[in-house]
DSSP file (Angstrom, degrees, kcal/mol; ACC not computed):
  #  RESIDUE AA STRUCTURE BP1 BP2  ACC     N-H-->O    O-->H-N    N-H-->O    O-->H-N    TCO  KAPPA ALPHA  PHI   PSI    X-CA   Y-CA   Z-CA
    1    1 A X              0   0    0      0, 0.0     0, 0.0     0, 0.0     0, 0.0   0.000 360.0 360.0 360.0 107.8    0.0    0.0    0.0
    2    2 A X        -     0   0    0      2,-0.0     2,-0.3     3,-0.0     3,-0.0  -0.248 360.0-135.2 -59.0 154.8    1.6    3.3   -1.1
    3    3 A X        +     0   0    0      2,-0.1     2,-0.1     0, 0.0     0, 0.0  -0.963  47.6  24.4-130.1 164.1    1.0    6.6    0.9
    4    4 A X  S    S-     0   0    0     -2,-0.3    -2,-0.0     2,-0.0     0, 0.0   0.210  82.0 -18.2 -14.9-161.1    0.3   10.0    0.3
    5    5 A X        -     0   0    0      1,-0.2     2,-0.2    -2,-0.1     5,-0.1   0.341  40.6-130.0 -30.6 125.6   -1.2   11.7   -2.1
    6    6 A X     >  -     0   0    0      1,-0.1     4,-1.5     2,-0.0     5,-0.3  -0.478  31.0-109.7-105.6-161.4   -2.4   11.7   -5.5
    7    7 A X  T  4 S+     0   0    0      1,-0.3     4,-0.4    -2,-0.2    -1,-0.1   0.585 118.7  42.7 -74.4  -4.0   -2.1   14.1   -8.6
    8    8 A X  T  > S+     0   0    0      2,-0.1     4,-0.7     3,-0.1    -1,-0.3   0.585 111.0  51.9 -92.1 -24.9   -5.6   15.0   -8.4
    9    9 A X  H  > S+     0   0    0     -3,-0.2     4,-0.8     2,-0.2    -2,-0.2   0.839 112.0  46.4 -73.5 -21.9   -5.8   15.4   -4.8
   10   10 A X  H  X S+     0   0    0     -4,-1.5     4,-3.6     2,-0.2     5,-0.2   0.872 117.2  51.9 -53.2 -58.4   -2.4   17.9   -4.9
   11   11 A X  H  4 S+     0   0    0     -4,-0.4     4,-0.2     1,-0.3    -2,-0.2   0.439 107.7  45.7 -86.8   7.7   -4.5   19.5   -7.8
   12   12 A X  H  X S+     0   0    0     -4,-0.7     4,-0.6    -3,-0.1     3,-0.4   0.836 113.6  49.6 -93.9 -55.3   -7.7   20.0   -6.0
   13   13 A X  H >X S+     0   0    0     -4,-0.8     4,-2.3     1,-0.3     3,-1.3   0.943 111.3  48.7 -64.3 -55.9   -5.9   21.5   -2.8
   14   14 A X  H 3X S+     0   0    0     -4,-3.6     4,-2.6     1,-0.2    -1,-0.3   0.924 110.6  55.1 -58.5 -35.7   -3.8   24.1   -5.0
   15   15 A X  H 3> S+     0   0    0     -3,-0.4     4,-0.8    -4,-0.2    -1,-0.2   0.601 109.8  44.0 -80.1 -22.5   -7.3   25.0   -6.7
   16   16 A X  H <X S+     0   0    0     -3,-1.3     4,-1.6    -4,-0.6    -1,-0.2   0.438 112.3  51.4 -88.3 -19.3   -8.9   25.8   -3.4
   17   17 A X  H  X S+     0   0    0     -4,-2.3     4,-2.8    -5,-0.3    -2,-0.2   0.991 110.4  54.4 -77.7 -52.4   -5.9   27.8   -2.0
   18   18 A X  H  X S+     0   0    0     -4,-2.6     4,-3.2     2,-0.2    -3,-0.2   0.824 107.5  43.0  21.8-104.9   -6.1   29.6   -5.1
   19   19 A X  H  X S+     0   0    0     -4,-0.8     4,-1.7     2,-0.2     5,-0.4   0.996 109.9  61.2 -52.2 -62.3   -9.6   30.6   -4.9
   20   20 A X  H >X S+     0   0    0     -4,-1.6     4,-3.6     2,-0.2     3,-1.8   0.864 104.8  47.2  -3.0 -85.1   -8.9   31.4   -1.5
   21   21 A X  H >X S+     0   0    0     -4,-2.8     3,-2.6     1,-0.2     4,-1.5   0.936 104.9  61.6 -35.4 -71.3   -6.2   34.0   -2.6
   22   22 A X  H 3< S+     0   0    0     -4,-3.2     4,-0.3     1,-0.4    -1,-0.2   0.563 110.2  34.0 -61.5 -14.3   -8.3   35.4   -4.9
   23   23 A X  H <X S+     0   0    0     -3,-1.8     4,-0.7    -4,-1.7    -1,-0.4   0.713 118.0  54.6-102.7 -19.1  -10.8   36.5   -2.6
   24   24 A X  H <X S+     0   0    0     -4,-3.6     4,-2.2    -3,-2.6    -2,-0.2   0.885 102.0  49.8 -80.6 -16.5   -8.6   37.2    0.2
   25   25 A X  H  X S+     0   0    0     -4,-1.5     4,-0.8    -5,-0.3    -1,-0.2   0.736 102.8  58.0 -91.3 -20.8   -6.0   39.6   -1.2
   26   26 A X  H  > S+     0   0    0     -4,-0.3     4,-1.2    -3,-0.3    -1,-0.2   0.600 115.0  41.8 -20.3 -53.2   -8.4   42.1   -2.8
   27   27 A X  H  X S+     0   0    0     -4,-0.7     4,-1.2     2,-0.2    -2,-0.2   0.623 104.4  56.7 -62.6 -32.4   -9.9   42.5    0.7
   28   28 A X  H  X S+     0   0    0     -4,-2.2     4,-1.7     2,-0.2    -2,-0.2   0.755 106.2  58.2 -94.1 -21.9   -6.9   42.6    2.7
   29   29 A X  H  X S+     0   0    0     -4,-0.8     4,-1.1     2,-0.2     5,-0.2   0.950 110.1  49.9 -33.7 -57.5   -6.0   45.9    0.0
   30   30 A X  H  X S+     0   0    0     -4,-1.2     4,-1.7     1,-0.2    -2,-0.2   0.839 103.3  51.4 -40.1 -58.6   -9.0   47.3    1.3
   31   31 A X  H  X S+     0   0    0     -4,-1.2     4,-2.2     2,-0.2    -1,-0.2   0.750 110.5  45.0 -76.6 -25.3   -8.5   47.0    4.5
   32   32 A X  H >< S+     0   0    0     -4,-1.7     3,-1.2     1,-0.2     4,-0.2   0.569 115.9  52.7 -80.7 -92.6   -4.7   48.7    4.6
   33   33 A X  H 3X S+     0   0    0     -4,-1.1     4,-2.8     1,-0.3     5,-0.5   0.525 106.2  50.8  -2.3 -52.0   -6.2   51.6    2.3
   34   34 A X  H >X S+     0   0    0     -4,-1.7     4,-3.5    -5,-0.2     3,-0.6   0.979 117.7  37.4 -56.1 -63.5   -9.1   52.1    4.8
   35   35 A X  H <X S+     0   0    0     -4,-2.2     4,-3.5    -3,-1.2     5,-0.2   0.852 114.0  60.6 -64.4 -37.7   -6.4   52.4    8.0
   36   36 A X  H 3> S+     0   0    0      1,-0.2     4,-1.5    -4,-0.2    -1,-0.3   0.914 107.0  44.7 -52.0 -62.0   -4.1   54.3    5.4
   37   37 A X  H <X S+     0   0    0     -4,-2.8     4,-3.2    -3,-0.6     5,-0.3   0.919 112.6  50.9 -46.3 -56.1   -6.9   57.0    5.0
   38   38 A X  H  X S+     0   0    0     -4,-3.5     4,-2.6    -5,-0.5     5,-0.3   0.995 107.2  51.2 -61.9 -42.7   -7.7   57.3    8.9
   39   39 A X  H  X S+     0   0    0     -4,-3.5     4,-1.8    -5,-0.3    -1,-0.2   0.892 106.4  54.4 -64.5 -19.6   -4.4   57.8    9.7
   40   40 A X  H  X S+     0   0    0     -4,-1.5     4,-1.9    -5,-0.2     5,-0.3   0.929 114.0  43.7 -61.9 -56.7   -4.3   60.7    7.0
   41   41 A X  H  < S+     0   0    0     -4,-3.2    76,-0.2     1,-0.2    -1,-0.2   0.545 108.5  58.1 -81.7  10.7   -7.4   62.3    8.7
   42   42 A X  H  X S+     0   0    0     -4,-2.6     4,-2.7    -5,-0.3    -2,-0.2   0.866 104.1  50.4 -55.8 -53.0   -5.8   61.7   12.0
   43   43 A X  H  X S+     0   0    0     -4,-1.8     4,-4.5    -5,-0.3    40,-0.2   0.886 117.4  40.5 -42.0 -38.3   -2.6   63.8   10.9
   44   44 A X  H  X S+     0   0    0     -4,-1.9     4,-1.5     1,-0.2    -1,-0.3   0.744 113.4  52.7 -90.0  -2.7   -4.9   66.8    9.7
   45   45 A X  H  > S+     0   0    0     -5,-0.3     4,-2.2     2,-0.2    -1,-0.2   0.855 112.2  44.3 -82.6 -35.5   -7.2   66.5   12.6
   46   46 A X  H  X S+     0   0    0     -4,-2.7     4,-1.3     2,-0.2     5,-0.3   0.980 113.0  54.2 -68.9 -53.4   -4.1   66.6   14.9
   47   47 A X  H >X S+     0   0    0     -4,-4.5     4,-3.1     2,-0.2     3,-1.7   0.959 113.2  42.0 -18.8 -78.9   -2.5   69.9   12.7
   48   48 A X  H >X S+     0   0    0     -4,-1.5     3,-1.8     1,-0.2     4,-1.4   0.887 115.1  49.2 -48.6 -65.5   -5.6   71.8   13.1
   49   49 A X  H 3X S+     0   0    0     -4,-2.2     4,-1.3     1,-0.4    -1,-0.2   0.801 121.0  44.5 -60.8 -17.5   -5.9   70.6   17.5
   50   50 A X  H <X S+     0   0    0     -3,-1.7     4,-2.1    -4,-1.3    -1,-0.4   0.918 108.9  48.3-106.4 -16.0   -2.1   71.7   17.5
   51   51 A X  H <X S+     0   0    0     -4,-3.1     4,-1.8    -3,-1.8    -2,-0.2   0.806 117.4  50.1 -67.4 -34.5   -2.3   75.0   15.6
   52   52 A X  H  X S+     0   0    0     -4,-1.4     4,-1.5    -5,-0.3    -1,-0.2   0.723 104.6  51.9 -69.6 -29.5   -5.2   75.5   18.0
   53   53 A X  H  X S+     0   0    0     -4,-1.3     4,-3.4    -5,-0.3    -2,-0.2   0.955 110.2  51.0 -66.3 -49.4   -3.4   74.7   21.1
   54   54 A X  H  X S+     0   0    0     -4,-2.1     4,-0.9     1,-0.3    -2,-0.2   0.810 108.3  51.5 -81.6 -12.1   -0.5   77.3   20.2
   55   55 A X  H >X S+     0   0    0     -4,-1.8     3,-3.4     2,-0.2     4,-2.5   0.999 111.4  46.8 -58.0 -58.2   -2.9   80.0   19.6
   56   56 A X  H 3X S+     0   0    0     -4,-1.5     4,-1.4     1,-0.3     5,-0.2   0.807 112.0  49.4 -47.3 -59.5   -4.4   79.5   22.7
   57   57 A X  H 3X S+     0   0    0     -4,-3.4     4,-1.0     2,-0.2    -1,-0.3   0.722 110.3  49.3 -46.2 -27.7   -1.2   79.3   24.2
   58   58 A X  H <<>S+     0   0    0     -3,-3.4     5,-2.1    -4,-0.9     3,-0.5   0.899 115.0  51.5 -86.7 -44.8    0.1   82.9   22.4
   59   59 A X  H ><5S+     0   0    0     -4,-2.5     3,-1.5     1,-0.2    -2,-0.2   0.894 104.1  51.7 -47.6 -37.9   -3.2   84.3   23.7
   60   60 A X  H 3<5S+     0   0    0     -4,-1.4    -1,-0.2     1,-0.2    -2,-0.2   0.527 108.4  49.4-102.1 -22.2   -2.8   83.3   27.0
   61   61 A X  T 3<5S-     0   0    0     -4,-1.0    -1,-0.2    -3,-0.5    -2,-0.2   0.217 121.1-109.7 -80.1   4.7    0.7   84.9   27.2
   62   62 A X  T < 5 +     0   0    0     -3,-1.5    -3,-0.2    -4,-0.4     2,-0.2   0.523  62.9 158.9  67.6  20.1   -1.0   88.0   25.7
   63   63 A X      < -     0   0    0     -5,-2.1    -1,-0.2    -6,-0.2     2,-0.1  -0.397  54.2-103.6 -63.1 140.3    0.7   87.8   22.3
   64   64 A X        -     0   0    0     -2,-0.2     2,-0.4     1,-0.1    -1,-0.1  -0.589  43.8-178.7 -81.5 147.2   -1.0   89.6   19.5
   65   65 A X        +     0   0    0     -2,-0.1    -1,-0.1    -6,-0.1     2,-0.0  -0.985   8.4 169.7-145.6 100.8   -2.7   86.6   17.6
   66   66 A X        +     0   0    0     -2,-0.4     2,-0.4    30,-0.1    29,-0.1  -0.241   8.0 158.2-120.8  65.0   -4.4   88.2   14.6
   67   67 A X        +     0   0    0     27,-0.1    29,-1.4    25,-0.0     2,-0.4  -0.628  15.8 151.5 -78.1 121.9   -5.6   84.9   12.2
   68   68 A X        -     0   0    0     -2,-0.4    26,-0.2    27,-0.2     2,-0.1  -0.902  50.1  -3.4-145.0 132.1   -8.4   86.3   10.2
   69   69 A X  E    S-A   93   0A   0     24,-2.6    24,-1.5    -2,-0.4     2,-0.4  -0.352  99.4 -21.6  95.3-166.2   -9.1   84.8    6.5
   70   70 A X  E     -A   92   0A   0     22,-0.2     2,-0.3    -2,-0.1    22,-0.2  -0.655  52.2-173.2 -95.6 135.5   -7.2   81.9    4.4
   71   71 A X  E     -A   91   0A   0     20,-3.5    20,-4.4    -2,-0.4     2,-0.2  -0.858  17.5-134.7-129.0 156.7   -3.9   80.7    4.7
   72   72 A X  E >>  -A   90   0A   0     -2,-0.3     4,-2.4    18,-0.2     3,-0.6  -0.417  33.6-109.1 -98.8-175.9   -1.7   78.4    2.9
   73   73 A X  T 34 S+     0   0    0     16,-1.2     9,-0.1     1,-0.2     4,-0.1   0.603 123.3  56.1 -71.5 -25.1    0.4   75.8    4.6
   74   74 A X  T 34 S+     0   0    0      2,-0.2    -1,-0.2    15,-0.2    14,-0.0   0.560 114.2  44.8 -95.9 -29.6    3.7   77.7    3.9
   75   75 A X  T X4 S+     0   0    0     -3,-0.6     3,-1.2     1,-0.1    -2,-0.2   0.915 116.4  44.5 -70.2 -49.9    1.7   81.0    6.0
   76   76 A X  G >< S+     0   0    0     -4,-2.4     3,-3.2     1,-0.3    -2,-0.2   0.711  92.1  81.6 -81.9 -10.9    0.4   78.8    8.7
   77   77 A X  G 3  S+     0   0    0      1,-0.2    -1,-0.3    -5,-0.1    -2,-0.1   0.701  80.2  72.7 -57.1   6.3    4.1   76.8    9.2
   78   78 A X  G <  S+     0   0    0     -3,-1.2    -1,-0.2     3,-0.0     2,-0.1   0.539 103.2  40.9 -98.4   6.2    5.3   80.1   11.4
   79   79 A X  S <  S-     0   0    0     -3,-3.2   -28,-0.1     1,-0.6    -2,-0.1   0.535 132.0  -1.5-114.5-110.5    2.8   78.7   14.3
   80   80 A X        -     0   0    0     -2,-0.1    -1,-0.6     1,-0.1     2,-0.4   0.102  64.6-115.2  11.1 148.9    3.6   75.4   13.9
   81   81 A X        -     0   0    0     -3,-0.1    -1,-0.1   -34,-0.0     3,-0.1  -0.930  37.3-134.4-110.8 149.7    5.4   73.0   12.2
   82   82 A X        -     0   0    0     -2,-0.4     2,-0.4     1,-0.1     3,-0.1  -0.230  30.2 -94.8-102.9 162.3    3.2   70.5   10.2
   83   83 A X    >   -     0   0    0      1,-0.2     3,-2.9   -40,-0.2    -1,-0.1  -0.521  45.6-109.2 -92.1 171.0    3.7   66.5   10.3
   84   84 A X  T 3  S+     0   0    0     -2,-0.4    22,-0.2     1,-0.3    -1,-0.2   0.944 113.5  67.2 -46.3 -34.6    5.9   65.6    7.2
   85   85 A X  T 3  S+     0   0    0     20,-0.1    21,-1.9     1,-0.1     2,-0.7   0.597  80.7  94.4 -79.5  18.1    3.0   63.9    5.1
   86   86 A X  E <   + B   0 105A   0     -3,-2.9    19,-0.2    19,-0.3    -4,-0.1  -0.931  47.6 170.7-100.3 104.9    1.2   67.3    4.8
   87   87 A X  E     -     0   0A   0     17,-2.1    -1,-0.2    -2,-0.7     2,-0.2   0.965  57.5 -15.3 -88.3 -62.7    2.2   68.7    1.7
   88   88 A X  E     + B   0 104A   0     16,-0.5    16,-1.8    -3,-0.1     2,-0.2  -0.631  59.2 170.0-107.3 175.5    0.1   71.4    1.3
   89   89 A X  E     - B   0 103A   0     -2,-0.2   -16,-1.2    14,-0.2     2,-0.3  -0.885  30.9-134.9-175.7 175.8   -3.2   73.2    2.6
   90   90 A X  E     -AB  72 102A   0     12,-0.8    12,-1.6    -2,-0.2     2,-0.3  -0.999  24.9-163.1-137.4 144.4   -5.1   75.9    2.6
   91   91 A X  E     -AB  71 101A   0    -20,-4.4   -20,-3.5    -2,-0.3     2,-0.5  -0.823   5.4-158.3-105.1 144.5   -6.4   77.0    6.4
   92   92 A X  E     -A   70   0A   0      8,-2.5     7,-3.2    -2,-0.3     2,-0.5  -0.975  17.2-162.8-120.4 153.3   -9.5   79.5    6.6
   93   93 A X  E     -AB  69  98A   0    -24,-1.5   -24,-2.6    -2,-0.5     2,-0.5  -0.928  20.5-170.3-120.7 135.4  -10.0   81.6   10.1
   94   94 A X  E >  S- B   0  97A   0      3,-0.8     3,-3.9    -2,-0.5   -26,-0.1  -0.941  72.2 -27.2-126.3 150.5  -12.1   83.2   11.6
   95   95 A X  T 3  S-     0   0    0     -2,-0.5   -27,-0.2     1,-0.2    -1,-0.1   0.866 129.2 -41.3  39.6  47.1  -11.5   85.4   14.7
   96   96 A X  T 3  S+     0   0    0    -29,-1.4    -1,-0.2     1,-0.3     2,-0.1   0.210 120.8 111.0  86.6 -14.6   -8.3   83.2   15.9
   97   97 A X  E <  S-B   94   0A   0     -3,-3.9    -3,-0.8   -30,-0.2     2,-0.5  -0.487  75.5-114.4-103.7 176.7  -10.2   79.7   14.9
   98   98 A X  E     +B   93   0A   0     -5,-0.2    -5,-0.3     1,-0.2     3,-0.1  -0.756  37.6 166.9 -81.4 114.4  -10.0   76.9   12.4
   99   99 A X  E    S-     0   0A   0     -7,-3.2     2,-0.2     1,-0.6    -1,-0.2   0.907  74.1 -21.5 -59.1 -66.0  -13.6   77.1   10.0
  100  100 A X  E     -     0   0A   0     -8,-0.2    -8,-2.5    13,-0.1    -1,-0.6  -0.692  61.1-165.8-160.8 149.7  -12.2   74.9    7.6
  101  101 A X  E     -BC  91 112A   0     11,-1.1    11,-2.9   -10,-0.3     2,-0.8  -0.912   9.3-154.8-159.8 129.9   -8.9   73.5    6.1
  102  102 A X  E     -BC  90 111A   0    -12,-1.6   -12,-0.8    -2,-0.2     2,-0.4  -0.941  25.5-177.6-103.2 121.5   -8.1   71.6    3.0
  103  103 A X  E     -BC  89 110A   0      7,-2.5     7,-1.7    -2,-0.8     2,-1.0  -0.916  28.5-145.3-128.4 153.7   -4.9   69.2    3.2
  104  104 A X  E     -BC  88 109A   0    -16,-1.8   -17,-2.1    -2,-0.4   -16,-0.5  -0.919  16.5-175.3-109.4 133.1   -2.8   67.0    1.1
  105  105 A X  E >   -BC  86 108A   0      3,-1.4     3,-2.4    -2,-1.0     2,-1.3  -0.968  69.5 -47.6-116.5 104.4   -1.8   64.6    3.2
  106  106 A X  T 3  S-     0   0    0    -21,-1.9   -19,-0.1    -2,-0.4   -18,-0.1  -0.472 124.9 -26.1  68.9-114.8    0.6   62.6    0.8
  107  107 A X  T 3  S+     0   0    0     -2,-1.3     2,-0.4     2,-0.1    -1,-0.3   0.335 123.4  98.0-119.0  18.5   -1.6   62.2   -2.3
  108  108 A X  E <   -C  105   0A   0     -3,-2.4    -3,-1.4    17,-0.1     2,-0.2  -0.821  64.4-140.5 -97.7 107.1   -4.8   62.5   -0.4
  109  109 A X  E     -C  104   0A   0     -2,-0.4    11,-1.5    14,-0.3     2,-0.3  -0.693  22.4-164.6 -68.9 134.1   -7.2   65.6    0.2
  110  110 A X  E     -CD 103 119A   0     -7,-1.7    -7,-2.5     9,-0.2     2,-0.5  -0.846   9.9-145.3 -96.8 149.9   -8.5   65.9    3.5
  111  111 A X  E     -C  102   0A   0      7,-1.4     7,-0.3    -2,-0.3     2,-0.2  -0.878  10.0-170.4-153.4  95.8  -11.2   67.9    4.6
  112  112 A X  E     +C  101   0A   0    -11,-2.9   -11,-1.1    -2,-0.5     5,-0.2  -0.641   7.2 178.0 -81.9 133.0  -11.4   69.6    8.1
  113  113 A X        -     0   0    0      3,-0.8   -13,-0.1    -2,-0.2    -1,-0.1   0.087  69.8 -79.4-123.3   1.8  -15.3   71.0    8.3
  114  114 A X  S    S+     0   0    0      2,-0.2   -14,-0.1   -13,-0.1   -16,-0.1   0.484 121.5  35.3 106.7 -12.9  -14.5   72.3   12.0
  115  115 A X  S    S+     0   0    0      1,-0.2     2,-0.3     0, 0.0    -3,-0.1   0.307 113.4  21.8-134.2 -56.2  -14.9   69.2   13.6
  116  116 A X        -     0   0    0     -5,-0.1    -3,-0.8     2,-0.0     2,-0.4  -0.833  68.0-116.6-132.3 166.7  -13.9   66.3   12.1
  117  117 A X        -     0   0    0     -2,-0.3     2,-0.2   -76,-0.2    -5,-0.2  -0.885  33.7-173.0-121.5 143.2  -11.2   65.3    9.0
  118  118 A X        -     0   0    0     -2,-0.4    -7,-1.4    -7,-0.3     2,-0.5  -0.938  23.7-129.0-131.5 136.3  -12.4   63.7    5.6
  119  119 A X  B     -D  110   0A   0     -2,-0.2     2,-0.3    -9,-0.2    -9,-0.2  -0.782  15.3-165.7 -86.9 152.0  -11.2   62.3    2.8
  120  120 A X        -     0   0    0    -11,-1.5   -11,-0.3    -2,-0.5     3,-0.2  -0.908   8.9-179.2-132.9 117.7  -12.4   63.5   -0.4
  121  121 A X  S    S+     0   0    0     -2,-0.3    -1,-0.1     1,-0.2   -11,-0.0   0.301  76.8  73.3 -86.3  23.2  -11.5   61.2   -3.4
  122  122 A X  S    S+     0   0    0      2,-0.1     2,-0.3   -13,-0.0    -1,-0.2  -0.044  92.3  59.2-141.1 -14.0  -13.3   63.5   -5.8
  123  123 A X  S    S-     0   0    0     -3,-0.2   -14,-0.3   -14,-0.1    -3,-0.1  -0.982  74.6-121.8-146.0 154.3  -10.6   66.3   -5.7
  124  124 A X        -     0   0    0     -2,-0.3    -2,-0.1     1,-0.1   -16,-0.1  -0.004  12.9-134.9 -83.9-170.2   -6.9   66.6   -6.5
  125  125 A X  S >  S+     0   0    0    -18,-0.1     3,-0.7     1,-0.1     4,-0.1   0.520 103.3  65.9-104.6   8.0   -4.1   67.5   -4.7
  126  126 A X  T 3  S+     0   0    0      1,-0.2     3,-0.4     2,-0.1    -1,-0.1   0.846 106.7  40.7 -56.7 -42.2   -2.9   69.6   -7.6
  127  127 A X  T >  S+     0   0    0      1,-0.2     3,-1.0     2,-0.1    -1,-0.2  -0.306  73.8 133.9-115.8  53.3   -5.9   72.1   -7.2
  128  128 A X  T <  S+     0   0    0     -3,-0.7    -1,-0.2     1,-0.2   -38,-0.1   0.822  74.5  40.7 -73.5 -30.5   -5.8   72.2   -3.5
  129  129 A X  T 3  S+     0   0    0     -3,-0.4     2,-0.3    -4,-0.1    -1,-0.2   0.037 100.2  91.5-122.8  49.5   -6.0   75.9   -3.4
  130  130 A X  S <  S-     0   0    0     -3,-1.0    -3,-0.0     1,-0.4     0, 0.0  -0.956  88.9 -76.1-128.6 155.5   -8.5   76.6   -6.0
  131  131 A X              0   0    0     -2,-0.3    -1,-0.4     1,-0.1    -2,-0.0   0.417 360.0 360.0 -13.0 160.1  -11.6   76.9   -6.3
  132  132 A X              0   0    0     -3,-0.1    -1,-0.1    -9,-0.0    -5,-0.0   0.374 360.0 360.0-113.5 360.0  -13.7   73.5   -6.1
Protein backbone atom coordinates (compact mmCIF):
# COMPACT_ATOMS: atom_id res chain seq x y z
CA UNK A 1 0.00 0.00 0.00
CA UNK A 2 1.58 3.28 -1.11
CA UNK A 3 1.03 6.57 0.90
CA UNK A 4 0.26 10.04 0.31
CA UNK A 5 -1.22 11.66 -2.05
CA UNK A 6 -2.39 11.71 -5.54
CA UNK A 7 -2.11 14.08 -8.59
CA UNK A 8 -5.63 15.02 -8.44
CA UNK A 9 -5.78 15.40 -4.79
CA UNK A 10 -2.45 17.94 -4.86
CA UNK A 11 -4.48 19.53 -7.81
CA UNK A 12 -7.72 19.97 -5.96
CA UNK A 13 -5.91 21.49 -2.78
CA UNK A 14 -3.84 24.08 -4.99
CA UNK A 15 -7.28 24.96 -6.70
CA UNK A 16 -8.93 25.77 -3.38
CA UNK A 17 -5.90 27.81 -2.01
CA UNK A 18 -6.08 29.61 -5.10
CA UNK A 19 -9.60 30.62 -4.94
CA UNK A 20 -8.88 31.36 -1.52
CA UNK A 21 -6.24 33.97 -2.60
CA UNK A 22 -8.29 35.39 -4.86
CA UNK A 23 -10.85 36.46 -2.60
CA UNK A 24 -8.57 37.19 0.20
CA UNK A 25 -6.01 39.56 -1.18
CA UNK A 26 -8.38 42.10 -2.80
CA UNK A 27 -9.92 42.54 0.74
CA UNK A 28 -6.91 42.57 2.71
CA UNK A 29 -6.00 45.87 0.01
CA UNK A 30 -9.02 47.28 1.32
CA UNK A 31 -8.46 46.95 4.46
CA UNK A 32 -4.70 48.72 4.56
CA UNK A 33 -6.22 51.58 2.28
CA UNK A 34 -9.08 52.07 4.76
CA UNK A 35 -6.38 52.39 7.96
CA UNK A 36 -4.06 54.34 5.37
CA UNK A 37 -6.94 56.97 5.05
CA UNK A 38 -7.68 57.25 8.86
CA UNK A 39 -4.43 57.79 9.69
CA UNK A 40 -4.34 60.66 6.96
CA UNK A 41 -7.44 62.29 8.73
CA UNK A 42 -5.83 61.66 11.98
CA UNK A 43 -2.64 63.82 10.87
CA UNK A 44 -4.93 66.83 9.75
CA UNK A 45 -7.17 66.47 12.61
CA UNK A 46 -4.08 66.62 14.91
CA UNK A 47 -2.49 69.87 12.68
CA UNK A 48 -5.59 71.80 13.12
CA UNK A 49 -5.94 70.56 17.45
CA UNK A 50 -2.10 71.72 17.51
CA UNK A 51 -2.33 74.97 15.59
CA UNK A 52 -5.21 75.47 18.02
CA UNK A 53 -3.41 74.66 21.14
CA UNK A 54 -0.51 77.25 20.23
CA UNK A 55 -2.86 80.05 19.57
CA UNK A 56 -4.42 79.48 22.73
CA UNK A 57 -1.16 79.32 24.21
CA UNK A 58 0.06 82.88 22.37
CA UNK A 59 -3.21 84.29 23.72
CA UNK A 60 -2.75 83.28 27.01
CA UNK A 61 0.74 84.87 27.18
CA UNK A 62 -0.99 88.05 25.72
CA UNK A 63 0.66 87.83 22.25
CA UNK A 64 -1.01 89.60 19.47
CA UNK A 65 -2.71 86.63 17.56
CA UNK A 66 -4.42 88.23 14.61
CA UNK A 67 -5.57 84.86 12.25
CA UNK A 68 -8.35 86.32 10.19
CA UNK A 69 -9.09 84.77 6.47
CA UNK A 70 -7.17 81.89 4.37
CA UNK A 71 -3.91 80.68 4.69
CA UNK A 72 -1.66 78.40 2.94
CA UNK A 73 0.45 75.83 4.62
CA UNK A 74 3.66 77.70 3.92
CA UNK A 75 1.70 80.97 5.99
CA UNK A 76 0.44 78.85 8.73
CA UNK A 77 4.07 76.82 9.19
CA UNK A 78 5.27 80.06 11.42
CA UNK A 79 2.82 78.70 14.26
CA UNK A 80 3.60 75.42 13.86
CA UNK A 81 5.39 72.99 12.18
CA UNK A 82 3.16 70.50 10.18
CA UNK A 83 3.69 66.53 10.25
CA UNK A 84 5.93 65.65 7.17
CA UNK A 85 3.00 63.88 5.15
CA UNK A 86 1.20 67.35 4.77
CA UNK A 87 2.20 68.66 1.67
CA UNK A 88 0.07 71.44 1.30
CA UNK A 89 -3.18 73.18 2.59
CA UNK A 90 -5.10 75.86 2.58
CA UNK A 91 -6.43 76.97 6.37
CA UNK A 92 -9.51 79.45 6.65
CA UNK A 93 -10.00 81.57 10.06
CA UNK A 94 -12.06 83.18 11.60
CA UNK A 95 -11.50 85.39 14.74
CA UNK A 96 -8.30 83.19 15.89
CA UNK A 97 -10.20 79.68 14.89
CA UNK A 98 -10.00 76.91 12.36
CA UNK A 99 -13.57 77.13 9.99
CA UNK A 100 -12.25 74.95 7.60
CA UNK A 101 -8.93 73.48 6.15
CA UNK A 102 -8.11 71.57 3.00
CA UNK A 103 -4.85 69.23 3.17
CA UNK A 104 -2.77 66.96 1.08
CA UNK A 105 -1.78 64.64 3.17
CA UNK A 106 0.62 62.59 0.77
CA UNK A 107 -1.62 62.22 -2.35
CA UNK A 108 -4.78 62.48 -0.41
CA UNK A 109 -7.17 65.64 0.19
CA UNK A 110 -8.53 65.93 3.47
CA UNK A 111 -11.18 67.90 4.57
CA UNK A 112 -11.45 69.64 8.10
CA UNK A 113 -15.27 71.04 8.29
CA UNK A 114 -14.49 72.34 12.02
CA UNK A 115 -14.85 69.23 13.58
CA UNK A 116 -13.90 66.28 12.07
CA UNK A 117 -11.24 65.30 8.99
CA UNK A 118 -12.38 63.68 5.61
CA UNK A 119 -11.19 62.33 2.75
CA UNK A 120 -12.42 63.51 -0.38
CA UNK A 121 -11.53 61.19 -3.36
CA UNK A 122 -13.27 63.54 -5.76
CA UNK A 123 -10.58 66.29 -5.68
CA UNK A 124 -6.91 66.58 -6.46
CA UNK A 125 -4.07 67.50 -4.72
CA UNK A 126 -2.89 69.59 -7.55
CA UNK A 127 -5.87 72.12 -7.20
CA UNK A 128 -5.80 72.18 -3.48
CA UNK A 129 -6.03 75.88 -3.40
CA UNK A 130 -8.47 76.57 -6.05
CA UNK A 131 -11.63 76.92 -6.25
CA UNK A 132 -13.73 73.51 -6.08
Amino acid sequence: MKKGFTLVELMAVIIILGIIALILVPKIGDIIEDSTIGSDEKAATMYVKNIENELAAKKANKENVNYNGTYTLKQVKRIIKPDSRITDASIEFEDNEIVSAVFCVEDRVIIYDGNNSKYNKDRLCSRINSPD
